[in-house]
C-alpha positions in Angstrom: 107.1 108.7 93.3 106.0 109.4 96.9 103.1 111.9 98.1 104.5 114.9 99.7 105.2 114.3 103.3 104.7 118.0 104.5 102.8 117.4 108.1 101.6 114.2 106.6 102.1 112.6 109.7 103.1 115.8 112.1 103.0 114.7 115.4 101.6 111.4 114.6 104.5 109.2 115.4 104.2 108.4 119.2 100.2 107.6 118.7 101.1 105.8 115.4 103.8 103.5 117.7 101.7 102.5 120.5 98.4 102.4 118.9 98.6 101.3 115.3 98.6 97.5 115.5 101.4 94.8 115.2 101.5 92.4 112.3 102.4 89.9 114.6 105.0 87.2 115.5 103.5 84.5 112.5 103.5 87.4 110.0 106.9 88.8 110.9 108.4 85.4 110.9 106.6 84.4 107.4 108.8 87.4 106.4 111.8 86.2 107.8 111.3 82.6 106.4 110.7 84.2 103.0 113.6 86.2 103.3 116.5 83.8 104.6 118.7 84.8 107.9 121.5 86.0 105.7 119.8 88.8 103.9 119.4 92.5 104.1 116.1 93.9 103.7 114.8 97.0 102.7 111.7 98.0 105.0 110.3 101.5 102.8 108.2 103.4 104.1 109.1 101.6 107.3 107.4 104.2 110.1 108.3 104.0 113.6 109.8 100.3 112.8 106.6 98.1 113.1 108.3 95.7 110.7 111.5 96.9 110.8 112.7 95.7 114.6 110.8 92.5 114.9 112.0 91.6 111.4 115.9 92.9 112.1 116.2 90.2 114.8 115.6 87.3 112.3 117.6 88.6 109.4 121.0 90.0 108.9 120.3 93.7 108.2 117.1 95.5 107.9 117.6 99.2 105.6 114.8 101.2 107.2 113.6 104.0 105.0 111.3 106.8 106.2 110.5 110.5 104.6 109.6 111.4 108.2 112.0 112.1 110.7 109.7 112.1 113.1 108.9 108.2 112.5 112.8 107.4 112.2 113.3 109.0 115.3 110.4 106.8 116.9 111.8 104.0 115.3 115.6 104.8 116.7 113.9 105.3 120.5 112.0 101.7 120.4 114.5 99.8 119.1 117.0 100.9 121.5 120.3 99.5 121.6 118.9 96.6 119.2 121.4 96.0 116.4 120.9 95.0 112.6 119.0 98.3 111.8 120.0 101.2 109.8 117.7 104.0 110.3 117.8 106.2 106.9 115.6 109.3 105.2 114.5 108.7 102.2 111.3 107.5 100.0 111.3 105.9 96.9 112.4 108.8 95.1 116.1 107.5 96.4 116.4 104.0 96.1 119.6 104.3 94.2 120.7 105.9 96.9 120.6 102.9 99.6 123.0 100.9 100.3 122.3 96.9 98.2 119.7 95.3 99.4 118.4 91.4 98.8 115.0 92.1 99.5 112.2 94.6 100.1 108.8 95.0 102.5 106.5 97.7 102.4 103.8 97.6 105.3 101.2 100.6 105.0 103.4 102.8 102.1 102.7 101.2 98.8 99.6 103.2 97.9 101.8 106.4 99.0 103.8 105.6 95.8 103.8 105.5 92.3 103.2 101.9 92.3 104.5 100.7 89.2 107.1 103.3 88.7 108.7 102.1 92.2 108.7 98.0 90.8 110.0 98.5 87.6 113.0 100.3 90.0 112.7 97.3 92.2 113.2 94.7 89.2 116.8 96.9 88.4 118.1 97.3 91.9 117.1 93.5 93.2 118.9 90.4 92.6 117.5 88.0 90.6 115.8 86.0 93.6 114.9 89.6 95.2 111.3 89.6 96.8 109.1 92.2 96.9 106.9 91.9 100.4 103.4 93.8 101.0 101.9 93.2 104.4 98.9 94.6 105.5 95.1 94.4 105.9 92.8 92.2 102.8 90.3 93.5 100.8 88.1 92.0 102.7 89.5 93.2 106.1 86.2 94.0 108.8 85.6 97.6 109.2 86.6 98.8 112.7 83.4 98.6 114.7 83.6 102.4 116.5 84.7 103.4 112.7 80.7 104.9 111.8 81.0 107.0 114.7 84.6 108.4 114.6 84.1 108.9 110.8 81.2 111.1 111.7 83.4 113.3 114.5 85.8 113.6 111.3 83.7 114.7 109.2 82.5 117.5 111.8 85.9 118.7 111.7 86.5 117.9 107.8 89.1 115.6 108.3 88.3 112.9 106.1 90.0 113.4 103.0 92.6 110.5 102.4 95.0 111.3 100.1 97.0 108.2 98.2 99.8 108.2 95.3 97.9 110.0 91.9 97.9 106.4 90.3 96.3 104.8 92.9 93.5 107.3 93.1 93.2 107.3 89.2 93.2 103.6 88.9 91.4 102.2 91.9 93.7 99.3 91.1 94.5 96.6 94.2 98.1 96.1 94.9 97.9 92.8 93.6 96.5 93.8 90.2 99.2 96.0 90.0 101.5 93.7 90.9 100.6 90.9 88.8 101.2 93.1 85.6 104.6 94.0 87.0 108.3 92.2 86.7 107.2 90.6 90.0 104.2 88.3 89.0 104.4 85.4 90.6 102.5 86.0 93.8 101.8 83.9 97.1 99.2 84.9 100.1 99.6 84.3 103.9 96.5 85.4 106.0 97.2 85.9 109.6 94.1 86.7 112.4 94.3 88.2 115.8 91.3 89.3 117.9 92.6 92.5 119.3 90.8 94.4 122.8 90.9 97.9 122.1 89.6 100.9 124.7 89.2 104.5 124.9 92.3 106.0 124.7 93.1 103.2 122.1 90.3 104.3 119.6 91.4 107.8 120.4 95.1 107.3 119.6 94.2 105.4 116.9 92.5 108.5 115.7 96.1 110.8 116.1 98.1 108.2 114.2 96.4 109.1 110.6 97.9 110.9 108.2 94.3 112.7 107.9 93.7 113.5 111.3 97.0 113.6 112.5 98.2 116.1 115.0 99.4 118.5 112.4 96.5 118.6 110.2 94.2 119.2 113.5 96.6 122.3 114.7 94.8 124.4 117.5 92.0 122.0 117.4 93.3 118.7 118.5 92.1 118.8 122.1 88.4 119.7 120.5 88.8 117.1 118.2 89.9 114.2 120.9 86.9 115.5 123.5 84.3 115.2 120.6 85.4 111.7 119.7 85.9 111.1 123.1 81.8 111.7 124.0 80.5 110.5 120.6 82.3 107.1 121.5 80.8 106.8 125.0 77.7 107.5 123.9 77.5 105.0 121.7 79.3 102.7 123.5 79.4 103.5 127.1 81.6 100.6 128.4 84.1 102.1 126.2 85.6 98.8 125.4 85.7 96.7 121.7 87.0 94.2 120.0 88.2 94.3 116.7 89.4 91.4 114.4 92.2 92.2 112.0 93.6 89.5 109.2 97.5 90.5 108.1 98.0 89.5 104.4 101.7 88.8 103.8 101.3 89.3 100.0 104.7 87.9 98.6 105.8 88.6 94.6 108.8 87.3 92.7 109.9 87.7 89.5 108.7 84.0 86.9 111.5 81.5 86.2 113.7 82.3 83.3 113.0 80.3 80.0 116.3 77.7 79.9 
C-alpha cells in the first residue's frame, strides 16, 4: 500500500528536520482539540516527528509510524526524553500490527499510499468515533518563490521525477475527493497561515529534504548539486533572502451518523 522506501529519503532526515516547515502551534492544537487528551493517535508516515512530538504533549499517546529508520531515529533524537511517544517501523502495509489506536493523522504520507485501500483498513481498525486527520498544504498553496529557479538546477541534474502511490498518479484525484467517497465522508477544513523568512542554506536544505533530490538519489554528486543551486539562487536573488507564505489545511474526516 506504500511506495518502496529504498533511498527514498537516504540521508534526507536531518535536512528534512530542520528545514521542512512546522504546522504550527494553531494547527497542532486543532489536532489535539479534535482528538481529545485521553486518546492515542496514530501519526503514519510520521517522519522525523513534525506532528508526532508537538502533538504527544496534548494527547495521551502518539503511535509514530515510519518505513525509514533514518526518520525514526531523527524523531527519537528531537524528542529527547519527552514521553507519550512510541517510535515504531512500519507503513501502512502493517496497521494490524500496531498497538489500538483512537485516531489517526497523516501529515505529507497519504499520496505515498494506496489511498483508499489504507481507509477502508482505517474504517475496520478505528472505533466508531475514530478520526482520520490530513494536514498539509491546499490546493491552492503559493508556489515557493526560488521554486522556478531550483526546479531548473533539478532538472540539470534530472532530479525531478516525483514519484506518488500508483493510484494517485492514475487518478489525479485530491485527497478530499478520495475521501469523500470513503467510510470517512463527513469532512471539515481548518486553514492556518504563517509568513515564514527563509535564506540560503534554508532553500538549500530544503532542497536535501526531498525524496527526489535527497542525498541518496544525488550520490557522488550532492556537493555539485548544492554549489549549482547555490549560484543559480544568488544570481537571481543576490540578497539571498525570501519570504514564503504557507497555509496548513487540517482536513478532518469522520465516518456519517448511523441511521437510529
Amino acid at each position: 500500500m506504500v511506495a518502496s522506501v529504498d533511498d527514498l529519503f537516504g540521508g534526507a532526515a536531518p535536512y528534512y528536520a530542520k528545514y521542512r516547515s512546522r504546522y504550527g502551534d494553531p494547527a497542532i492544537e486543532h489536532l489535539a482539540m479534535t482528538f481529545g487528551q485521553d486518546s492515542t493517535v496514530l501519526d503514519l508516515g510520521c517522519g522525523p516527528g513534525t506532528i508526532a512530538i508537538p502533538l504527544s504533549r496534548r494527547v495521551r499517546q502518539v503511535l509514530a509510524v515510519d518505513p525509514d529508520e533514518e526518520m525514526l531515529a531523527e524523531g527519537r533524537r528531537l524528542a529527547g526524553k519527552a514521553g507519550g511517544i512510541r517510535w515504531i517501523k512500519g507503513d501502512s502495509t502493517t496497521l494490524r500490527d500496531l498497538p489500538p489506536f483512537d485516531h489517526v493523522v497523516m501529515g505529507r504520507s497519504f499520496h505515498w499510499m494506496d489511498r483508499r485501500a489504507v481507509l477502508a483498513e482505517l474504517d475496520e481498525l478505528l472505533p466508531p468515533h475514530g478520526v482520520v486527520a490530513l494536514v498539509g498544504p491546499t490546493r491552492e498553496d503559493p508556489q515557493e518563490p526560488w521554486e522556478p529557479v531550483v526546479r531548473r538546477v533539478r532538472d540539470e541534474f534530472a532530479v525531478n521525477t516525483f514519484t506518488a502511490s500508483s493510484s494517485f498518479q492514475a487518478t489525479g484525484e485530491h485527497h478530499d475527493e478520495v475521501l469523500a467517497t470513503s467510510p470517512f465522508s463527513v469532512l471539515d477544513r481548518a486553514h492556518y497561515e504563517e509568513h515564514l523568512p527563509y535564506d540560503l542554506d534554508a532553500v538549500i536544505g530544503l532542497q536535501l529534504s526531498y525524496s527526489y533530490s535527497a542525498p541518496a538519489r544525488l550520490g557522488a554528486r550532492k556537493e555539485a548539486f548544492v554549489e549549482a543551486v547555490r549560484r543559480a539562487l544568488l544570481a537571481a536573488n543576490p540578497s539571498g533572502r525570501w519570504e514564503r507564505v504557507t497555509v496548513t489545511e487540517v482536513l478532518t474526516a469522520r465516518r456519517p451518523p448511523r441511521s437510529p
